[in-house]
N, C-alpha and C positions, 0 to 999 in steps of 0.2 A: 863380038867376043865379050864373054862376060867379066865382069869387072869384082873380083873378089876380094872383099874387104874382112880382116879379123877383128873382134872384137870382144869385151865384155860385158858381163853386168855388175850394176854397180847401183852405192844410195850415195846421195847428195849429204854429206853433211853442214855444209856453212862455208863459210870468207876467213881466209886469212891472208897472209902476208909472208913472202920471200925475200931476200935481195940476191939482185942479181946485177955485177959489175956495180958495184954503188948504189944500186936503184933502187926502189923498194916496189916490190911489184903485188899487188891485188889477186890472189887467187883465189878458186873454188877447190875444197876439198871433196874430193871422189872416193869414197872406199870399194874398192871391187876384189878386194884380196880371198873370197871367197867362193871365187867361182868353180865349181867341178864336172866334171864329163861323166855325164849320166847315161847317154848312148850315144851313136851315131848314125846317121843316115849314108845310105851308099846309094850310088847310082844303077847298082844293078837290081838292089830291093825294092827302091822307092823310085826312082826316076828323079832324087836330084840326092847331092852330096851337102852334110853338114852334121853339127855336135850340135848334145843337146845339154846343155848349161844351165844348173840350179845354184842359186845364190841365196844365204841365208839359210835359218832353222825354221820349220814350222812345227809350232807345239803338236806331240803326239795327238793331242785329246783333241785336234782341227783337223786330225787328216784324214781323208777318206780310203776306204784298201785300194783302189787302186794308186795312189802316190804310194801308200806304206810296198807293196808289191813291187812298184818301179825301185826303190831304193834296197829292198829288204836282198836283193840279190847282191849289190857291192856288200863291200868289207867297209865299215869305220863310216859308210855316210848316213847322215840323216836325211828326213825330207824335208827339201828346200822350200822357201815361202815362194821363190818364183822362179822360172822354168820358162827358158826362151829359147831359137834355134840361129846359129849361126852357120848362114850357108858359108863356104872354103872351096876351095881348090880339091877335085877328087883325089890330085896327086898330091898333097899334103894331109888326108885325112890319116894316113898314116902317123902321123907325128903325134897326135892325140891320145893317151892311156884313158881306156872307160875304168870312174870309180875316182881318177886323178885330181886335185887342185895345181888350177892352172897360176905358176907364178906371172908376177903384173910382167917383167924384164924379158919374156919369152912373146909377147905380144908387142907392149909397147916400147918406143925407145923415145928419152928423155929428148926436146928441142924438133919435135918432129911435130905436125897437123893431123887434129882428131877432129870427129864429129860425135855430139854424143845427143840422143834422141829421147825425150820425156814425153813426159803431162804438164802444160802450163798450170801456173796459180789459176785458184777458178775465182769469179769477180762477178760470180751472180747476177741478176737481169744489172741492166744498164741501161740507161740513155746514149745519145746521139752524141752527145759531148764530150761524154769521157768514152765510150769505145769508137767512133770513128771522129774526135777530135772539129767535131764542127765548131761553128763560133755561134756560142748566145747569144740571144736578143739583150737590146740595151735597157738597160734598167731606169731610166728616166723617166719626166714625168707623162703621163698617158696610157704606159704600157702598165698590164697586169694578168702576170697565170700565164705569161708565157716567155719566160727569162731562158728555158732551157727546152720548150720544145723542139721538136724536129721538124717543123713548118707543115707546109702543101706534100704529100707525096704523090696525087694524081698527074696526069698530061691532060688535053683536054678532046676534045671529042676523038680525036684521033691518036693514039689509037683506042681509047678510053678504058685503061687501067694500067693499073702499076706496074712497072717494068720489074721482070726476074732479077733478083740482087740490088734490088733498093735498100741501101744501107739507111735501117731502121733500130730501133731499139730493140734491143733480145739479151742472149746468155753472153754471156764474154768471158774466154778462159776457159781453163778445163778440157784442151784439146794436144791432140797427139802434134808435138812440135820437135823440128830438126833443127841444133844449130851447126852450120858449115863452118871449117876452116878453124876451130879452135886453137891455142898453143899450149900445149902439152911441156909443162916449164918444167918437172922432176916427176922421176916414179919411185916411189917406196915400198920394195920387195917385204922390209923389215916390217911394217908398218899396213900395209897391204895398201896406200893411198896411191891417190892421181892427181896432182894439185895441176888443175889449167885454169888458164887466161884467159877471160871469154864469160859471154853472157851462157849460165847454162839452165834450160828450161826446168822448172819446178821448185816447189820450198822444202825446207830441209824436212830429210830422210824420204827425202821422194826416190822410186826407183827410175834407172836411166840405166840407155846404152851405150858405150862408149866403144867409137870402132874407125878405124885407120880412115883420115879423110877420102875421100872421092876423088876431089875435084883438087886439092891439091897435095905434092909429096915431096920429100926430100927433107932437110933440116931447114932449121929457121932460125932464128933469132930474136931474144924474149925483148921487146919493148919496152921503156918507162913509159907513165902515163902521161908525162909532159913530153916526151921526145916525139919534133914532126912538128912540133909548135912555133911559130913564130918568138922570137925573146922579145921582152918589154922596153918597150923605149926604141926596138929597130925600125927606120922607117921602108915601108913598102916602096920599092922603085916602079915607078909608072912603067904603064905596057911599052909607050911610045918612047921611053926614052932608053929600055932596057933592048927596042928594037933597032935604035939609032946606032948605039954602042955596037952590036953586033953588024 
């Protein structure tokens, strides 16, 4: 059975800060307050169900007729800068007006797990060191010109060449990433934001999707960044003695 997730689009704007029960919490601000239904897909047209969601303005004088054509049939929209498809439930497609913006409170709900899908920062060619975290040669005396290679990559006569997925030096970054299980700490209808907690891929004003997590559901409960930490000065009780006791 298929597992259908709602969702929308949205730009990364930056870090701020919450409190929540005393705590002061680390968020990322999401603006997705502009999302609108520009068609939809059916199952009896196409062979799957889903809405098609533009987010943003794009300057008339960048658009080509057919964007101008897709939009010029609603009332009040312009053409969006980006244009993405969220498959749904064929028996909720109904609940979608084409032409409509979608509010953030009809999708998401405040204390609940999101997942939301970017582009990482791109980090240009790289070495071995800083993309897969090897350890440099030692800089002492004898060594020279080789502080940060990547050493040997061959095996030897057998099978005599390089194994597929030899972590080498290349591009780093710059790729299509998903983070799971985010916390979704407040949604602001007013304001059109998403403020979550959680690493989210891309730098500011990057486009992302934000869409009801997968893997897990229900409410939750926003964490401080120290809580789950041991406090200073407690001493750790040994395995063997905290086994005696019991």
């Amino acid at each position: 059975m298929a597992h259908y997730r709602s969702g929308l689009l949205g730009k990364k704007l930056g870090m701020t800060q919450v409190f929540s029960d005393g705590n002061r919490v680390g968020v990322t601000a999401i603006h997705a307050g502009e999302c609108v239904v520009l068609g939809k897909r059916t199952v009896e047209k196409d062979g799957y169900a889903a809405i098609r969601l533009g987010y943003g303005q794009k300057p008339l004088r960048l658009c080509k007729k057919p964007e101008l054509g897709e939009t010029a049939k609603l009332n009040n929209v312009q053409p969006p800068r980006v244009i993405r498809e969220i498959r749904l439930d064929p028996a909720k497609l109904g609940e979608y007006e084409v032409g409509a913006t979608l509010p953030l409170s009809k999708i998401f709900k405040p204390g609940t797990y999101v997942d939301v899908i970017g582009t990482s920062k791109g980090k240009g060619y790289q070495g071995v060191v800083k993309k897969h975290h090897m350890a440099a040669s030692v800089g002492s005396h004898g060594t020279h010109e080789f502080f940060r290679h990547g050493g040997s990559i061959g095996c030897r006569l057998t099978p005599g060449r390089v194994h597929k997925g030899k972590r080498m030096s290349s591009h780093m970054g710059d790729v299509r990433v998903t983070t799971q299980n985010l916390v979704l700490v407040d949604v602001k209808d007013d304001t059109g934001l998403l403020l979550v907690k959680g690493s989210v891929p891309g730098g500011a004003n990057a486009m992302v999707i934000v869409r009801n997590a997968k893997k897990r559901t229900g409410p939750v409960r926003v964490f401080s960044e120290d809580e789950g930490k041991p406090k200073k000065g407690a001493a750790k009780k040994p395995a063997a003695a905290a086994a005696k006791k019991k």
